[in-house]
Each structure stands twice: as structure tokens, then as C-alpha cells.
C-alpha positions in Angstrom: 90.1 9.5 103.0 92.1 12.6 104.1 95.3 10.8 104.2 95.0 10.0 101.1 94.4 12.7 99.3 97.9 13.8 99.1 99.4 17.1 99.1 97.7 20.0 97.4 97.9 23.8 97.0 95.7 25.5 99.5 94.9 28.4 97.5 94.2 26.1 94.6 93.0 22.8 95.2 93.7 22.2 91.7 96.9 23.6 90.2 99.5 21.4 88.3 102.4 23.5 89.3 103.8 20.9 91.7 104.8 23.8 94.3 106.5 26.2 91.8 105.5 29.1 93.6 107.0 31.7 95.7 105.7 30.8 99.4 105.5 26.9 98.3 101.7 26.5 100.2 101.7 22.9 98.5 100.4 20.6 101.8 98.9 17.8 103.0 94.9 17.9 104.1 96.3 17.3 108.0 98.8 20.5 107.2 96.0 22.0 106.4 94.4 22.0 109.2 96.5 22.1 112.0 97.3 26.0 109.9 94.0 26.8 109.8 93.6 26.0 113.7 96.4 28.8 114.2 95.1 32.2 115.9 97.9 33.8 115.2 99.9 34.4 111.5 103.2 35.2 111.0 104.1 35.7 107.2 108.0 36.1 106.1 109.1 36.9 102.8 109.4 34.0 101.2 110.8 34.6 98.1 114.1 32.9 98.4 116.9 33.3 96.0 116.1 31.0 92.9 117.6 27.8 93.5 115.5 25.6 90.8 117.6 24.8 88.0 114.9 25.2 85.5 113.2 28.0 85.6 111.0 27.5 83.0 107.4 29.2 82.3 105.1 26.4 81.4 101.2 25.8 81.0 99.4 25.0 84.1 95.7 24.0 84.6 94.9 27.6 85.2 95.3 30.9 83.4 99.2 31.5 84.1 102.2 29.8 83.9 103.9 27.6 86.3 107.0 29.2 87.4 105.8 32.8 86.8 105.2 33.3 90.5 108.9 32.6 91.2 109.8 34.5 88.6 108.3 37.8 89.6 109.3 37.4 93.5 113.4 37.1 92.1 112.1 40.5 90.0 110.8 42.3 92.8 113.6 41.4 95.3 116.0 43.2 93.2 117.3 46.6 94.6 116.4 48.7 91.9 113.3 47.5 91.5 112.5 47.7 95.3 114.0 51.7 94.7 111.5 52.1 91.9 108.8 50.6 93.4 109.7 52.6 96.9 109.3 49.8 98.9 111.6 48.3 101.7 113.5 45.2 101.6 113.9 42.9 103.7 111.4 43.0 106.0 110.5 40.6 108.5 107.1 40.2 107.2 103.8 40.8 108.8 101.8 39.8 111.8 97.7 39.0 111.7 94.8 37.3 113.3 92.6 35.2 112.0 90.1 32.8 113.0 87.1 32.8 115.2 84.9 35.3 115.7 86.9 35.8 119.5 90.0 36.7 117.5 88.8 38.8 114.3 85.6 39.6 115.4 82.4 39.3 113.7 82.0 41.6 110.5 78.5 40.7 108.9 77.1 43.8 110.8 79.6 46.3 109.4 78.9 44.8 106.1 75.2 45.1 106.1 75.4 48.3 107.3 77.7 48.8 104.6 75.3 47.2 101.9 72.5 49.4 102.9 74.2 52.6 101.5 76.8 51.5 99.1 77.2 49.1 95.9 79.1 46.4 96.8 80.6 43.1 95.5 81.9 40.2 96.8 83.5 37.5 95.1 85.6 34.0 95.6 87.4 32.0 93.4 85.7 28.5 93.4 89.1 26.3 94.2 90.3 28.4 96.9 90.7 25.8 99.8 92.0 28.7 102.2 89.0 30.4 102.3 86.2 28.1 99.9 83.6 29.9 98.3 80.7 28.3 99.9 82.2 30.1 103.4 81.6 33.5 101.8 78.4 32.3 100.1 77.0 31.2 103.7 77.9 34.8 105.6 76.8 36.7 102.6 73.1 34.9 102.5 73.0 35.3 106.3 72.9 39.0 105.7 69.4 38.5 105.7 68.7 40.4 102.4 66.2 38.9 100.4 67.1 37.7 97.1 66.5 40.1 94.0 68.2 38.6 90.9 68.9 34.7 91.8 71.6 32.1 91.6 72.8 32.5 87.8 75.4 31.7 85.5 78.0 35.2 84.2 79.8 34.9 81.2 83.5 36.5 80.4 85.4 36.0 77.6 88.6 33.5 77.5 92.3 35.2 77.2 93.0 32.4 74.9 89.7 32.0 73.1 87.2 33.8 71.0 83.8 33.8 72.5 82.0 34.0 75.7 81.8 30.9 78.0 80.7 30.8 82.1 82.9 32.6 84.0 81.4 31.8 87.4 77.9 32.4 89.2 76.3 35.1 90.6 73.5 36.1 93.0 71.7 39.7 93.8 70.8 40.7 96.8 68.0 43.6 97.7 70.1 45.3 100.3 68.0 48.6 99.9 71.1 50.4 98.8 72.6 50.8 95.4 73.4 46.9 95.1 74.8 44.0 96.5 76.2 40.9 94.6 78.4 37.6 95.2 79.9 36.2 92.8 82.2 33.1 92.4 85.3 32.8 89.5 85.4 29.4 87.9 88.6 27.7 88.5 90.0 30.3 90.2 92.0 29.9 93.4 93.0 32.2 96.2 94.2 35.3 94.0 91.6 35.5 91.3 93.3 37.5 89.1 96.6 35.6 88.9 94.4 32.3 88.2 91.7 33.9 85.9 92.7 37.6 84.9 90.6 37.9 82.0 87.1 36.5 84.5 88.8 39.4 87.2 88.8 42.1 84.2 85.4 41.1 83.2 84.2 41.3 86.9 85.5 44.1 88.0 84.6 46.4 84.6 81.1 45.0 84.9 80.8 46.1 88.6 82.7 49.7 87.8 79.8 50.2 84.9 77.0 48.8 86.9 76.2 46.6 84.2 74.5 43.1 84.5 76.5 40.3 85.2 
């Protein structure tokens, strides 16, 4: 079954872009995994000189346009904008751990510490393969906080039409501080707000307002 599944976008299981994107994360399920085994991450800059002869801004399945990611990385690898930006160039990148627990350590008791003094939200797009939703659903139940408001719809409006339709899901926990919620982003991979900015704005005003999702 895996090996046919063909290749895919790990931070979006389901974008129609084909790979038009800056760091070109477009895999196979066994790619996948052998990445995800990795300990240790080193991340370049990826962005490469443009070398696709159509650089064309089309519709993808998502809430941005295939193409676009390309398109800003040849932007922000320009001098002047690097100068306005103050930012180096031409970096070698970064260096990170990831993992198991042995690496990165375990975090759930900073968190609920955390939780028991200050609001706080997490959220996950729902078609993120590099780090799924139900990973950060499972860690944040585990808390141990007993539920308060449970699993629910939210609603945000559309960038491209009128009206309110499900944005995601939500659930509230009693964390004995000022609040603390998970919340997933329908169709929205790795970088919520470049797959869904509209759901993100809607999210994130709602949490800054303490309103109700």
C-alpha cells in the first residue's frame, strides 16, 4: 500500500502544486520515513535561482497559488531586499534536533505548567503529514486536564466567499489557568497561514479577544 501511494508533499498531503515550491518536500511515503528517522536536521537555503520556465501563479487545492512560494524565495534572495529586511545572505542554514524524547526532550510538563497560569492555544493544520494533527491532539489530551468545552466544530469566514463555513475543530480544556484550547485548521498543511490565511486570521483574532471559538 505505501509503495503505492506515490509521492506527496509532506507538509500537505494534499496539494496540487506538483513540487512548485521553494524547498521541493514533494516525496515518496518510504522518503518519508527514512527523514523522519533522522535525529539530526540540517536545513540549507533552498531557494535556488529560478530555473522553471513558467513561472506562473495558478490555483491550487488550497488557499494560495501554486508557484507563489517560488516566487517570494527569488524576492527575498535579492540584495536589497535582504538590506531592507536586515537579514544575512547566504547562510549555510541551520542545525536542529528532533525526534525522540532522548533527543528533544519531553515538554508536556513545561506546557502544563505553562497552562496552569497562562491562556494558551495550540493548533495544527489537519493535512500536515510532518507533524499530523492527531500527534498534537494525543500530547495535548495527555495533559491530563479535564475537558471543559468538548470536541466542536469553529467557523471562519472564506477569503473567496461570503459567509461562514467550518474552519476546523476545537476542544477546551480546564487547565485551572486563564484557558487552554487545541484547535485543528481544515485543509491546512504544515504552515497554516500560507494554506488557510483567512482560518489563521480568524484563529488567532479570536484567541487575542478571548472570544469563543
Amino acid at each position: 500500500m505505501n509503495s503505492k501511494i506515490g509521492t506527496f508533499d509532506i507538509y500537505n498531503v494534499y496539494d496540487t502544486c506538483g513540487g512548485n515550491t521553494a524547498d521541493h518536500r514533494v516525496m515518496t511515503y518510504a522518503d518519508m520515513v527514512e527523514r523522519m528517522s533522522q535525529k539530526t536536521v540540517v536545513t540549507k537555503d533552498a531557494a535556488s535561482p529560478l530555473k522553471h520556465p513558467q513561472l506562473q501563479l495558478g490555483d491550487a487545492l488550497n488557499d494560495y497559488p501554486c508557484g507563489g512560494d517560488k516566487a517570494v524565495s527569488a524576492w527575498l534572495q535579492q540584495p536589497a531586499v535582504a538590506t531592507a529586511l536586515h537579514v544575512k545572505s547566504n547562510t549555510s542554514g541551520m542545525t536542529y534536533n528532533w525526534g525522540p524524547t532522548a533527543a528533544s526532550g519531553d515538554l508536556r510538563p513545561l506546557y502544563k505548567r505553562l497552562a496552569q497560569k497562562y491562556r494558551i492555544l495550540i493548533y495544527s493544520g489537519d493535512v500536515d503529514a510532518c507533524v499530523p494533527y492527531w500527534g498534537t491532539q494525543e500530547w495535548t489530551r495527555e495533559l491530563g486536564f479535564p475537558v471543559k468545552k468538548d470536541w466542536r466544530p469553529w467557523q471562519a469566514e472564506h477569503m473567496t466567499r461570503d459567509g461562514l463555513q467550518r474552519a476546523g475543530y476545537v476542544i477546551d480544556y480546564d487547565s485551572g489557568g486563564t484557558g487552554f484550547k487545541f484547535v485543528t485548521i481544515q485543509g491546512a498543511g504544515h504552515l497554516v497561514p500560507t494554506y488557510k490565511p483567512h482560518f489563521a486570521l480568524t484563529m488567532i483574532t479570536k484567541f487575542l479577544k478571548n472570544e469563543e471559538f
